[in-house]
C-alpha positions as CSV (number, residue, x, y, z in Angstrom):
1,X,0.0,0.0,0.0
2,X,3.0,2.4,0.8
3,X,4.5,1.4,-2.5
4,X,1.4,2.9,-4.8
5,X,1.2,6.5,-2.4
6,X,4.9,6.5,-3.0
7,X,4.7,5.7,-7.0
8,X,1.7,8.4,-6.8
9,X,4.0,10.9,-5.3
10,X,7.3,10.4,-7.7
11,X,4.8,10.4,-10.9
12,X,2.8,13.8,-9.4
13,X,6.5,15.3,-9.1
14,X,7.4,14.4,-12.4
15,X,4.3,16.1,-13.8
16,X,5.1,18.6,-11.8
17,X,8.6,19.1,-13.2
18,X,7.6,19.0,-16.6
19,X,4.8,21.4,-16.1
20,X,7.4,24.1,-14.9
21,X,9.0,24.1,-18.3
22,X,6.2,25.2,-20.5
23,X,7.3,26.5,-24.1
24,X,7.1,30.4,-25.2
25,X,4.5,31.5,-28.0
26,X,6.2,32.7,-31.3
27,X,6.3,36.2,-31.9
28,X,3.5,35.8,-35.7
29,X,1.5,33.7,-33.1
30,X,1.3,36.2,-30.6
31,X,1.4,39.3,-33.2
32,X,-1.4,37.3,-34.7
33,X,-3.3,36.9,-31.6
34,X,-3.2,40.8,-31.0
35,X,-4.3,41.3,-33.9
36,X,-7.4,39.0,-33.6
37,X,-8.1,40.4,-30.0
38,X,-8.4,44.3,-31.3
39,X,-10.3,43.6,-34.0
40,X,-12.5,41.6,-31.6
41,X,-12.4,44.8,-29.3
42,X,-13.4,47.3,-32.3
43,X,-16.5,44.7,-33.2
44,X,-17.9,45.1,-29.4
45,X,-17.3,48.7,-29.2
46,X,-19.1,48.8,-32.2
47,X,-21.8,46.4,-31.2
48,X,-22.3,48.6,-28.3
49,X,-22.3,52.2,-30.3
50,X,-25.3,50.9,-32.2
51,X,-27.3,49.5,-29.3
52,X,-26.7,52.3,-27.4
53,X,-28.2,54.6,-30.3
54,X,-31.1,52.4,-31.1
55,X,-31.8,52.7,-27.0
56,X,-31.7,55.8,-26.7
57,X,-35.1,57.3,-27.8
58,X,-36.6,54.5,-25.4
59,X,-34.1,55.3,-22.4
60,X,-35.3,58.6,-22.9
61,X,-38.9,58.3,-22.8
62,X,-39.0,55.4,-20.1
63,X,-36.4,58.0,-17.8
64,X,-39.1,60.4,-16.9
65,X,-41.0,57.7,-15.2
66,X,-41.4,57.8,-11.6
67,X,-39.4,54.5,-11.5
68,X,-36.6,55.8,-13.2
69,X,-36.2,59.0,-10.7
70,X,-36.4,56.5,-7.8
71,X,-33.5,54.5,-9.5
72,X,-31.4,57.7,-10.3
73,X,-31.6,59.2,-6.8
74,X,-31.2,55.4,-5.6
75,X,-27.7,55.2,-7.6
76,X,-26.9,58.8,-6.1
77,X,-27.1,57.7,-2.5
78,X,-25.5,54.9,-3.0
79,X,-22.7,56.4,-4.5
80,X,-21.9,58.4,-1.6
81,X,-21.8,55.5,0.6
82,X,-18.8,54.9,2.1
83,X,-19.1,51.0,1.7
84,X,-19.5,51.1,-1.9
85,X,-16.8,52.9,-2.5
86,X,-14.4,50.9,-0.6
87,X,-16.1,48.2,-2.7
88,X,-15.0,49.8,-5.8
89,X,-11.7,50.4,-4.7
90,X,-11.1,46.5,-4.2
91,X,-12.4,46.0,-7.3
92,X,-9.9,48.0,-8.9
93,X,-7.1,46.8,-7.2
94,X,-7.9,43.0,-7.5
95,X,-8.1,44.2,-11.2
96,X,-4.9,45.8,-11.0
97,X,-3.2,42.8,-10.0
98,X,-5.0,40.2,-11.9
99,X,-3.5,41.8,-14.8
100,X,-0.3,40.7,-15.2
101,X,-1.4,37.0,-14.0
102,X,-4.1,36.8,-16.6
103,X,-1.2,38.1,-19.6
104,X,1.1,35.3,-18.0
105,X,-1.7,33.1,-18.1
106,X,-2.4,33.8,-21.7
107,X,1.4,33.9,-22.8
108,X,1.5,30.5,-21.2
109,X,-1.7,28.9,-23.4
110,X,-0.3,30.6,-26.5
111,X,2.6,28.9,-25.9
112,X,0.9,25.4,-25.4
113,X,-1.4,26.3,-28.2
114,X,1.5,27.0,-30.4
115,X,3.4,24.0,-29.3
116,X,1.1,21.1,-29.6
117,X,-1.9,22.4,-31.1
118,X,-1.0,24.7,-33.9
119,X,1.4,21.9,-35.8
120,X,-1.9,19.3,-35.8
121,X,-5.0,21.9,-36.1
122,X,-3.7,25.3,-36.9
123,X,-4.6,25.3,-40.5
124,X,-8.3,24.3,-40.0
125,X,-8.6,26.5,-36.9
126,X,-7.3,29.2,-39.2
127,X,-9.7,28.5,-42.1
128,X,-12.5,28.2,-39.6
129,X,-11.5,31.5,-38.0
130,X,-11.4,32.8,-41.3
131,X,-14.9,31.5,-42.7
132,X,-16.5,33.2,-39.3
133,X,-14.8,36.4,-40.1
134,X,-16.9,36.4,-43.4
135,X,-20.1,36.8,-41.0
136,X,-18.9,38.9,-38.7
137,X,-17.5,41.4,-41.1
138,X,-21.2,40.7,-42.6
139,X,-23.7,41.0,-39.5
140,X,-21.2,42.7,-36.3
141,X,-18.5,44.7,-38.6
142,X,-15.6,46.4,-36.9
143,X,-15.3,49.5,-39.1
């Protein structure tokens, strides 16, 4: 019975070793990746621009409500409490430092993507990526 824990234990370490030597994303795979995640950007930002403008006759109508003074003097008040905005300073600073872990967390699955992925499936990935790009470009453009 000690024999298996201790097999256990020696194969966890040596997944454990090899995990600490992860490979580093090519600089076209990452430049690519940029690129992808901008455009990405631009296409919600531009999503949003146009909801925003269809909305806004009906915001406008629906604010002069009594509901929708209640709401705006409730978001008033509760901007001046002293607990919410300790709660948004948290929120900021857990945002603050999730940042770099999140961009090594992303160089890392580049890396692995680029590694054992990319040489099997990056082609069709790529033509997949690039037959969705045709609809986007269609129905959500970025421009």
């Amino acid at each position: 019975m000690n024999a298996k824990y201790a097999l256990a234990l020696i194969l966890t370490l040596q997944v454990s070793m090899c995990l600490c030597d992860l490979p580093t994303p090519a600089a076209d795979l990452v430049e690519k990746y940029d690129g992808m995640k901008a455009v990405f950007y631009q296409r919600i930002l531009n999503a949003y621009a146009k909801l925003q403008a269809a909305a806004a006759p009906m915001i406008e109508q629906a604010g002069t409500s009594e509901r929708a003074t209640a709401a705006k003097d409730y978001m008033e008040t509760l901007q001046t409490k002293p607990e919410f905005q300790a709660l948004v300073k948290v929120a900021a600073n857990v945002g603050q430092e999730a940042g770099p872990i999140i961009d090594k967390a992303r160089t890392t699955l580049l890396g692995l993507y680029g590694h054992y992925v990319r040489p099997r499936f990056g082609n069709q990935l790529s033509d997949a990526i690039d037959g969705i790009k045709v609809y986007l470009d269609q129905y959500l453009p970025a421009q």
